[in-house]
N, C-alpha and C positions, 0 to 999 in steps of 0.2 A: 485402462491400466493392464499390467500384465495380466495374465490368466492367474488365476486362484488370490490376486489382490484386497478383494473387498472380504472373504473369509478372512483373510489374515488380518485384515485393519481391523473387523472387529476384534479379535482377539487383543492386536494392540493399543484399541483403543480401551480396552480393558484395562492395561497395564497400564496404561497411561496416566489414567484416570487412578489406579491404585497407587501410582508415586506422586501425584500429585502434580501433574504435566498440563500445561496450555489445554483447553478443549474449546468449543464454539460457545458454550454455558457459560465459561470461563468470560471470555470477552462482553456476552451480553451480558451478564452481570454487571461486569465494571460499567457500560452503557446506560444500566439500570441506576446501581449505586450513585451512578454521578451525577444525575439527575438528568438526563438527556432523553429526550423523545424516545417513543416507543422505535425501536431499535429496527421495526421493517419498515419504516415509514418512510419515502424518498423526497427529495427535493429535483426538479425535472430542469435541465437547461437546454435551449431549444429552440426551433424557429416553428417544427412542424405542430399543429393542431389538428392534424387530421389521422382519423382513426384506422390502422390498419389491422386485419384479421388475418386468419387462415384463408387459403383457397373457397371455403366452403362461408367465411364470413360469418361465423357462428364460432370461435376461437375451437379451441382441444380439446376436449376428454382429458381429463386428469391423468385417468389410467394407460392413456392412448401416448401422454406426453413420455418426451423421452430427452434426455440432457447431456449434452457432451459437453468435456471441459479438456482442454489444453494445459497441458502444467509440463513449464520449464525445467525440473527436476522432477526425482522423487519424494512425495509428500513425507514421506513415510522416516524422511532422514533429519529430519532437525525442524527448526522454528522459525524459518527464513520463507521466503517469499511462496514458494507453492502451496509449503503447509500452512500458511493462513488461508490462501486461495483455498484450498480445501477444508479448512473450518468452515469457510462460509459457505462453500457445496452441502456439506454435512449437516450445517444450521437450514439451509433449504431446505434438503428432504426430509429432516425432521419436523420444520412450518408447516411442511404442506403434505404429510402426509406420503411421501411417496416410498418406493418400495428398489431394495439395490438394484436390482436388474433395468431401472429405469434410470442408471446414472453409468456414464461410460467415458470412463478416466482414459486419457492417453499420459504417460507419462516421458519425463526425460525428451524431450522433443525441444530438439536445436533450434533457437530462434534467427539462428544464421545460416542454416538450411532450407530452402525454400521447396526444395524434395519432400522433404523429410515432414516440413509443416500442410504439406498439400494431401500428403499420404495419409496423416494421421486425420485432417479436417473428412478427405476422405471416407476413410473409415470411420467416423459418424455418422454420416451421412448413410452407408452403408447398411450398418447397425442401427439405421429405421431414427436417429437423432433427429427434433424438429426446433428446437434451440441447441447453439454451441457455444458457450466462450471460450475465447483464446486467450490466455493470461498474460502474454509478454508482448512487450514493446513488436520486437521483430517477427510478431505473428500477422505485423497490421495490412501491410501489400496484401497477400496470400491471402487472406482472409475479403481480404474487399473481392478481388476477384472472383470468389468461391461464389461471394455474397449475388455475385450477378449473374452467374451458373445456375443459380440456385434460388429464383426470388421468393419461392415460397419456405423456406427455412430462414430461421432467425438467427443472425452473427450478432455476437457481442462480445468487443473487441475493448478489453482493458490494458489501460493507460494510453498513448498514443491521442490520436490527434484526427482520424479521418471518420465517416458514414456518407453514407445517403438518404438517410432521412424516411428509408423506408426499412428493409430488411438488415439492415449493415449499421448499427451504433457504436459509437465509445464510452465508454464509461471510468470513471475515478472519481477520487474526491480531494477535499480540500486537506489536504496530508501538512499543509504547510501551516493552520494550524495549531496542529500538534508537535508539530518541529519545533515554532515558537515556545512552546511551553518546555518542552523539553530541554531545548537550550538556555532558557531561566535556570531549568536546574545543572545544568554544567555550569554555568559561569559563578555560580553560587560558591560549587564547590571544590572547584579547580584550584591546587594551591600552585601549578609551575605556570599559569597562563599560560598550557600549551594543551590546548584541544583537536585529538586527533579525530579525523571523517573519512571512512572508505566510501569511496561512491565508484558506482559501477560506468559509469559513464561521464565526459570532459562537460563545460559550459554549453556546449552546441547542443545538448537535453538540456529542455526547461523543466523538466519535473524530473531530474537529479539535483540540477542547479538551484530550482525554485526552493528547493528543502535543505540544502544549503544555506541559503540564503537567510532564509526563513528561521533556520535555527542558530544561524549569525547573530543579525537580529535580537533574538531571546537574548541570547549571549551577551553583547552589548549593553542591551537597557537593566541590565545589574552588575555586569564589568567591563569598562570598556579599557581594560588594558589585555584583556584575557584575545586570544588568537587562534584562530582556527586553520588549522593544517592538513588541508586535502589530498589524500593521493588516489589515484584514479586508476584504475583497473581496464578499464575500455571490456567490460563485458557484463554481459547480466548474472551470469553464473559462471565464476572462476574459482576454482577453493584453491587452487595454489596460488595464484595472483594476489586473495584476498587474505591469503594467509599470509604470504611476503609483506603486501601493502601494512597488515598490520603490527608485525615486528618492524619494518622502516619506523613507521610514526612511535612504535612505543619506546624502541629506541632513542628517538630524538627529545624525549621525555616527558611525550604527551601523556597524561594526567587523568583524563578521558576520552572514552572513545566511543564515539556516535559512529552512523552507518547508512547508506544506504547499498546494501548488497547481499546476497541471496544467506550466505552461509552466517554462520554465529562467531566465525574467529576471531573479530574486534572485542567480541563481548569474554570468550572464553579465555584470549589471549593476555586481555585487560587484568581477569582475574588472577592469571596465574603470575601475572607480574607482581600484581598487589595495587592495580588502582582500580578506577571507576570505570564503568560503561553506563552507555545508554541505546538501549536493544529497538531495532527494529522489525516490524510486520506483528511478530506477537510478543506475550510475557516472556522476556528471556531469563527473568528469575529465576526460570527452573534450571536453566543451565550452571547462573554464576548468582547463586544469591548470596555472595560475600563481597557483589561490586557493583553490581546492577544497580543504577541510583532509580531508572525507572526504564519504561520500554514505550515507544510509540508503536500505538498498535492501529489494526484496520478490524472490522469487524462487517467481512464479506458480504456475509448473512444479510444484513440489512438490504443489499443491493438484489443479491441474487432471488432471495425469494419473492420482491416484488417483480422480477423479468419475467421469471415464470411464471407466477402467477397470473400477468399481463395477458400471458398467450394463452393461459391459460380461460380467462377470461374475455377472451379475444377482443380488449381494449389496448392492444401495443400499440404506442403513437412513433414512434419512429423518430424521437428524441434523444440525446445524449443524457448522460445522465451524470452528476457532479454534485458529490454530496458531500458534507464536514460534520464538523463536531457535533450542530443543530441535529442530526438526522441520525446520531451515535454510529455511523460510520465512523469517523476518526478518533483516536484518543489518546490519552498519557493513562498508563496504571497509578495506581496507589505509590506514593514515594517509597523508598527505604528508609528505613528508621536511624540509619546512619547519615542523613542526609545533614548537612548543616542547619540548626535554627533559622528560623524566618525564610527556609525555600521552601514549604508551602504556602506562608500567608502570602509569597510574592505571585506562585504559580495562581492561586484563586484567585488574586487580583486581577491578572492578565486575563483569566481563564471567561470571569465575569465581564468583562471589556469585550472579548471574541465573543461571546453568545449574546452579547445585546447590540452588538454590531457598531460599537466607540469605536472598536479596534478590529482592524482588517489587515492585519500586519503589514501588508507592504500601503503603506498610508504615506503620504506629502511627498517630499521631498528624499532622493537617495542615492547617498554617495557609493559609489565603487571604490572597488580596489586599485584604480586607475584614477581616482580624482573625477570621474564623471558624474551628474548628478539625473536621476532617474526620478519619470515620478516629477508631478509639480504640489503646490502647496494647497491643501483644501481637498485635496483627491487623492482617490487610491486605485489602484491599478484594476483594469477588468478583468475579467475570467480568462478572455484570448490572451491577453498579455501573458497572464501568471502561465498558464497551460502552453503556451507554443511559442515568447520572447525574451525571458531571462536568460538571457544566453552572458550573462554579466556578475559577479561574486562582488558581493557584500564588502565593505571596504576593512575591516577583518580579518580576511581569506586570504592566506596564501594559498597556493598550487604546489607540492612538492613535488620534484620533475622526476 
């Protein structure tokens, strides 16, 4: 990050913490509360079994390690996509012990610049980094390349789709879900059946679409007159776009408004009209706690302190990694107390179905928005599907052009 950034975060995270703001505590908690696995524990997806190490094959020195991370904005400005990605850095080096000068933030780094992403992988590399993740979609090329430059340095490449099974992994998790739940509690409490969703990206992303999808879905199986109205951004991070997108949809008289995109404007916007949200990455409570019905949150932490720790232990297999709610990586906060009667007893219902594995959300049979039907009966979709073929909306969905 910039120079003088990690003094000033503590500081802010001082403040943060005194009004009563998101922190990484924050989230393992709710992880804790809701009764989910111990919150660093992963679930591995994967072809390789074979063990890789360091050069020296004896893994790190703890004190020798050193971490770089890629973030699409700065953390430092809201409760959108980096600043979770940064809870769960923050939740690492507190697991494990480690000390700030061993963590080297790049911020604001354009994921549609391929300069710009090569300069900053760079400069980790540089500043002596022997694991880096790269947080966005369009860090994933760059990043593979780097990965071949460089075998002895460990890439890890969130969301997206590519590795090698050696130096170079992907990693996410099961966000959808949490969608699921989340959109039990929209369709509960929507009185115009009109549900607005920014998403940063059109159906050709299957993990825009899949959470869509996914929160359709929710929707549906407690109203199925209720409708979901997507406007699409084509960016991972646009605050004027996300801001336009979401006066379009509240204008048209969407009721709530869910999200997938970086800034908080759905959520703040929702508020200031006088309806609902439903916040994504972290608690966006803290922003609009007069609308927020709940937040689909990620709790990084889990992921990252096992990466490191791996290298650290010099047992990194060279794995993807795809964790969900089992693993308290994914989750729904605490309802609001304004929510309608019987939307929690409906959300534990679902919730218990998803962690004993009845329910896989996209289960049998499933119609599109085109009348197509997806998915057969007795089955449910596999990880490659959900991850890299939903390129198709929930029958539901419209697209607002």
């Amino acid at each position: 990050m910039r120079k003088g950034w990690l003094k000033t975060a503590i500081l802010s995270l001082g403040i943060l913490l005194a009004a009563g703001c998101g922190t990484k505590q924050e989230v393992d908690d709710y992880a804790t509360n809701q009764g989910y696995e111990d919150s660093v524990s992963t679930k591995q997806t994967g072809t390789s079994d074979k063990k890789q190490t360091d050069s020296k094959g004896t893994g790190i020195a703890k004190e020798d390690i050193k971490v770089g991370v890629l973030h699409l904005s700065d953390p430092a400005e809201g409760s959108g996509y980096s600043y979770t990605h940064d809870l769960g850095i923050q939740g690492m080096q507190e697991n494990l012990g480690l000390s700030n000068d061993q963590i080297i933030r790049k911020i604001n780094v354009d994921d549609t610049d391929e300069d710009a992403v090569r300069t900053a992988l760079q400069e980790c590399i540089e500043e002596g980094c022997n694991i880096i993740f790269a947080t966005s979609w369009g860090y994933m090329d760059v990043t593979a390349e780097m990965a071949e430059e460089y075998p002895d340095i460990y890439f890890c490449h969130g969301t997206g789709y590519k590795s090698n099974g050696k130096n170079f992994i992907n990693y996410f998790g099961r966000i959808y879900q949490a969608r699921y739940l989340s959109g039990i509690v929209a369709g509960m409490n929507t009185k115009t059946n009109k549900i607005g969703y920014v998403a940063a990206q059109d159906s050709s992303n299957s993990e825009v679409t899949g959470g869509i999808d996914a929160f359709a879905m929710g929707i549906a199986s407690v109203n199925p007159d209720a409708v979901v109205y997507v406007k699409v951004t084509n960016s991972w991070y646009d605050p004027e776009a996300e801001e336009a997108a979401s006066k379009e949809l509240l204008d048209m008289g969407c009721d709530v408004m869910a999200q997938h995109c970086d800034t908080p404007y759905p959520q703040t916007m929702a508020q200031d009209a006088g309806v609902y949200g439903i916040g994504y990455n972290s608690d966006m409570r803290k922003e609009t706690p007069d609308s927020c019905l709940c937040s689909v949150i990620w709790n990084w932490s889990a992921y990252y302190t096992t990466a490191v720790q791996s290298v650290i232990d010099g047992t990194w297999t060279g794995e993807n990694y795809y964790g969900g709610m089992q693993e308290g990586l994914v989750a729904i906060t605490d309802l609001a107390d304004f929510c309608v009667d019987g939307t929690q007893e409906k959300v534990d219902e679902a919730k218990a179905k998803i962690l004993s594995g009845e329910c896989n959300v996209f289960d049998g049979e499933i119609e599109t928005n085109t009348g197509e039907i997806i998915g057969k009966t007795g089955e449910t979709l596999d990880d490659a599907t959900i991850t890299g073929n939903i390129n198709w909306y929930y029958k539901n969905v419209q697209v607002v052009d």
